[in-house]
N, C-alpha and C positions, 0 to 999 in steps of 0.2 A: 831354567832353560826349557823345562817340558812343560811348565807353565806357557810361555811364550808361543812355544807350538803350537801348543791348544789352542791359543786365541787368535793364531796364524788361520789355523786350522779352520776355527769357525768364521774367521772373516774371508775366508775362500769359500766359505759352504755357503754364504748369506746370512746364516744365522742371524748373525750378529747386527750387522745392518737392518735385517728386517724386524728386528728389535726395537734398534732406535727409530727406522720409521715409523713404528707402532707408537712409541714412548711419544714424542714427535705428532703424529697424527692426533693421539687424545689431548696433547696438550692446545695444538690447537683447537682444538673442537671446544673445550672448555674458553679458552682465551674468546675464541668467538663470540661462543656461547654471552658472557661474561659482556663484554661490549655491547651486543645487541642488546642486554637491560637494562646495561647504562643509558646507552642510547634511548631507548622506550622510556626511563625516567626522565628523561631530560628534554623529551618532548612534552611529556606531560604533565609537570612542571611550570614551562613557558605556555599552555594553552591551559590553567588550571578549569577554565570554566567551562571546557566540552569535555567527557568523558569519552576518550578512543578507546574502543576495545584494541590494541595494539596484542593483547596474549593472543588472540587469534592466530597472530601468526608467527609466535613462540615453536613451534612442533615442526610446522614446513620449512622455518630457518635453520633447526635444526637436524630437520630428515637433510637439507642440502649441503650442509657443510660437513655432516659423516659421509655422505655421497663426494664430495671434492677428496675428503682425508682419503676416502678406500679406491678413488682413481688412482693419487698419486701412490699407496701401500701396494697397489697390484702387480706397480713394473716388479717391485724387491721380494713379492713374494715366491718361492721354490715351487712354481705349478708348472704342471706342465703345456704344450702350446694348448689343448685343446682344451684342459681346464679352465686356464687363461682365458681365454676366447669364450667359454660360457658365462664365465664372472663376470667381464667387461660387458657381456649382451647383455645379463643381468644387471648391470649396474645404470647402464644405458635406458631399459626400459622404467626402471626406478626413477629414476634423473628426471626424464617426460614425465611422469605423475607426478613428482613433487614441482618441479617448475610451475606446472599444471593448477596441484595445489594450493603454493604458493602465488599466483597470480590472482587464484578466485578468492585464497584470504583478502590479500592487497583491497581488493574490489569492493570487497565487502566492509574494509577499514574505513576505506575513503566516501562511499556511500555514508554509512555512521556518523563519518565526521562532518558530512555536505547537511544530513537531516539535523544534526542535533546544534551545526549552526546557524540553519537557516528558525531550530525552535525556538533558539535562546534570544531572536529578534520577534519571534510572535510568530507560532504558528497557523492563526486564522489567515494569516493577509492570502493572498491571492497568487503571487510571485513562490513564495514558502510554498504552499500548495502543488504549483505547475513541477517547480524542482525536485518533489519528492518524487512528485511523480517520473519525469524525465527520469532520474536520479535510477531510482527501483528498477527500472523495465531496462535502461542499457543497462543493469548491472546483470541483469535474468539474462539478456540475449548475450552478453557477454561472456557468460557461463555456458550457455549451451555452445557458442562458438570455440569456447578453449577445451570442454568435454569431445567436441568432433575433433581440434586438432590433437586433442592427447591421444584420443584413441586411432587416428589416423598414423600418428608417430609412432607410436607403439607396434601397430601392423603391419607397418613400412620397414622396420628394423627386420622379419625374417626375409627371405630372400626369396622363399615359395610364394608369403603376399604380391612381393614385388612384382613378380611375373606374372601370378593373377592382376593384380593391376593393372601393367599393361597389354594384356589380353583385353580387360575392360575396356581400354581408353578407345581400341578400334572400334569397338560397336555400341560408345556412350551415347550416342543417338536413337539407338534401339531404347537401351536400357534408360531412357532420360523419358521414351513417352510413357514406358512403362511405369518408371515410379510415378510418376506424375500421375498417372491416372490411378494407382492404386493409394496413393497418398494423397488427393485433392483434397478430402475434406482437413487433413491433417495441416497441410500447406496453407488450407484459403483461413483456417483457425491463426496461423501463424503468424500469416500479412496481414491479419486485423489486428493480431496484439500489435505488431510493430506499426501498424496504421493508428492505433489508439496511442503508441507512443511517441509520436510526431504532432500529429494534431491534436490529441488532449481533449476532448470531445468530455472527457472524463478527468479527474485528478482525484491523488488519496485526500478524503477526507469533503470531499462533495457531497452534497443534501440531493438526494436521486430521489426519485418516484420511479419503480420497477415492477410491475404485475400488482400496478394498485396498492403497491406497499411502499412507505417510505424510508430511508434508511440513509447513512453516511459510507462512503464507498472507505472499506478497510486495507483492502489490499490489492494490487492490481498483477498479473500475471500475464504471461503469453498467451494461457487457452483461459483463463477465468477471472471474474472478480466476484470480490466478497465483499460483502452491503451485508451492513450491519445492523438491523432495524431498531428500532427505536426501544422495545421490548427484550432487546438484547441475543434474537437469534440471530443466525447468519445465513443471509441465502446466497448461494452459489450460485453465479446468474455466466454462461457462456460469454467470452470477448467479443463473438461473433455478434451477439445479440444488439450490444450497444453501436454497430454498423449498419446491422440488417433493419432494424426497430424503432422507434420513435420514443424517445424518455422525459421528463423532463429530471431538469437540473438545475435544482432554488437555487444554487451559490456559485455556479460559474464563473463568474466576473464579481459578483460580492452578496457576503453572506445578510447583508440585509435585506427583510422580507418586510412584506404588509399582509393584516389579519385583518378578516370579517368578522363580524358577531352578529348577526339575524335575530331582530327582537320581536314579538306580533303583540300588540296594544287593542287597546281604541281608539273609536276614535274623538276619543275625551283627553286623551296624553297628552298635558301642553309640552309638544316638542322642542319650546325654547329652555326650560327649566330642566329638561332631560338631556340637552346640549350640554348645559351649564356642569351639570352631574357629572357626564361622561369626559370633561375636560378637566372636571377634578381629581376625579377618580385617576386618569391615568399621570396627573403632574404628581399623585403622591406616591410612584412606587416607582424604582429605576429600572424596572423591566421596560421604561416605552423610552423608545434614544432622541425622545424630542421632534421626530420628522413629522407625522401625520397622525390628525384626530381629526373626526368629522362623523357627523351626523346625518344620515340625508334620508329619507321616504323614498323607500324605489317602487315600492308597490301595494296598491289601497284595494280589496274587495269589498261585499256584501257585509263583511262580518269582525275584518280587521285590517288593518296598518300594518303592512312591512316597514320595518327599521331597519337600517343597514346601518351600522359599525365600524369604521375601518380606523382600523391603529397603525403603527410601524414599529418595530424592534433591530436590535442589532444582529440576532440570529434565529436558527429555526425554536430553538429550545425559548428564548426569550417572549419569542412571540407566541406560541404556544401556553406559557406560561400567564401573558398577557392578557392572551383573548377570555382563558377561563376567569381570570380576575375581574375584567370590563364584566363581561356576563353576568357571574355571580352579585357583584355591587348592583348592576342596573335593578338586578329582579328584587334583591331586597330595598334597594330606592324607591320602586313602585311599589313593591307591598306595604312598608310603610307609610310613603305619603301620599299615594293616587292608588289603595285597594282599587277603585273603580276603575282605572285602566287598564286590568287587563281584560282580553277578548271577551264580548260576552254577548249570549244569542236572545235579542229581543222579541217577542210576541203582545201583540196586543188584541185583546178581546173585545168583542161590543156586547151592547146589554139588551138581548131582544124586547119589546114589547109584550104585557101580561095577556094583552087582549088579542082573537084572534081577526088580524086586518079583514078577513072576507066576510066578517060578523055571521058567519053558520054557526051552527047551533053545535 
């Protein structure tokens, strides 16, 4: 009987209830838990051949569903109203971060999954290209737009913001030339990322010429990009620059290029037999994709023959690759069968007479 009591006793105190909502609470949070892996296995699984990072957002599905369990724990827990009331604000402000969180994981999953299947049909093509791009840049400005609303939510939750706030709103005219003016250059940086990511002027993985350097664009940003040059540094080139500036860009529309090679002869080089050479030369290596070989004299001085070269490849590396090969073959094709064509400065002398013409003495 005084057993009874007791447990009268503590199910009038809560105790005991707030027990089982605990008991309750971690089992779900595991059952959750528990499902969302299954789930995550079983997506990837049926997609074996893209690798989603899905752990990504293992932590934020977890920060929200002990966030659900400790809303519903708070009505049963014995606090008092004003403890109460700081828990729930606390739990509230949580809540906005992890939503928060969890939408930029999201973001960044589905990004992953857009790039890595647009790789697994071929990276080079042109279409793969625009999408990474588009792809990265909503996902950046997307972030920065769920960072202003978490922080906005977050600030809107005290009640002194509040009213700062609408203090604001009266004179957001004042305060809008203001910022504006103090944040122009921050704002005109920002409408060019978002300008670069509409129009595409640029995409990841573009052959750029930048400050006379050439480079493959790596990453693309709201205030910068990174061009990777060929030597393997990385120049951090402004957003702004690619709007204000003039660039060129080998691969826009497609990564195939045409190479020159600049030869200087004589003018002894039978230039039909050095045709002959330079269309052998590039039928025997797969660096040339079959489009263009040609030969032609663009320019004859006092002393030598300009020969002009032009090849075609499939990309920048290819054709690079290319030219030094044409080059290299040509020069040893003349040195061994035409030594005498290359450049060479003639002089010719006369043979005076022994006697002297004005017969003086």
């Amino acid at each position: 009987m005084d057993l009874v009591v007791r447990v009268w006793n503590s199910l009038q105190d809560g105790y005991l209830i707030s027990t089982i909502i605990v008991v309750f609470a971690l089992l779900f949070y595991l059952g959750a838990n528990t499902l969302f892996r299954k789930v995550i296995a079983a997506i990837r699984s049926s997609i074996r051949e893209i690798a989603i990072p899905l752990e990504l957002m293992v932590w934020p599905f977890r920060l929200l569903v002990l966030l659900f369990a400790l809303a519903v724990l708070i009505h049963y827990l014995p606090l008092s109203p004003d403890n109460r009331d700081i828990v729930r604000h606390t739990l509230l402000i949580i809540a906005i971060i992890g939503v928060s969180w969890f939408m930029m994981r999201l973001l960044r999953v589905f990004e992953q999954f857009i790039l890595q299947h647009y790789a697994s049909k071929g990276r080079e093509s042109e279409s793969a290209r625009k999408v990474a791009t588009h792809v990265s840049l909503a996902r950046k400005i997307l972030n920065v737009l769920l960072v202003l609303f978490a922080l906005s939510g977050v600030l809107m939750t005290f009640d002194t913001v509040r009213q700062v706030g609408l203090s604001i709103l009266a004179s957001a005219g004042i305060a809008g030339v203001m910022l504006g003016f103090a944040a122009q250059k921050s704002l005109t940086t920002l409408i060019s990322g978002i300008q670069i990511a509409i129009t595409q002027p640029i995409s990841i993985g573009d052959l750029v010429v930048v400050e006379n350097e050439s480079g493959r664009i790596e990453e693309i940003t709201l205030t910068y990009v990174v061009v990777r040059l060929w030597d393997q540094r990385r120049m951090i080139v402004p957003i702004t620059w690619f709007i204000d500036r003039p660039f060129e860009n080998w691969s826009r529309t497609s990564p195939e290029l045409l190479g020159t090679v600049f030869l200087y002869t004589d003018y002894a080089i039978p230039l039909e037999t050095l045709r002959n050479e330079l269309e052998r030369v590039v039928a025997s290596t797969p660096l040339w994709d079959g489009r263009v070989v040609k030969l032609e004299v663009t320019n004859a001085t006092d002393k030598s023959v300009e020969i002009r070269l032009l090849v075609s490849a499939a990309n920048s590396t290819d054709i690079w690759d290319l030219r030094c090969l044409v080059r290299e073959r040509l020069i040893e094709f003349i040195r061994g069968h035409f030594p005498e064509g290359f450049p060479r400065v003639r002089m010719e002398m006369g043979q005076s007479d022994a006697s002297d013409p004005s017969g003086g003495a």
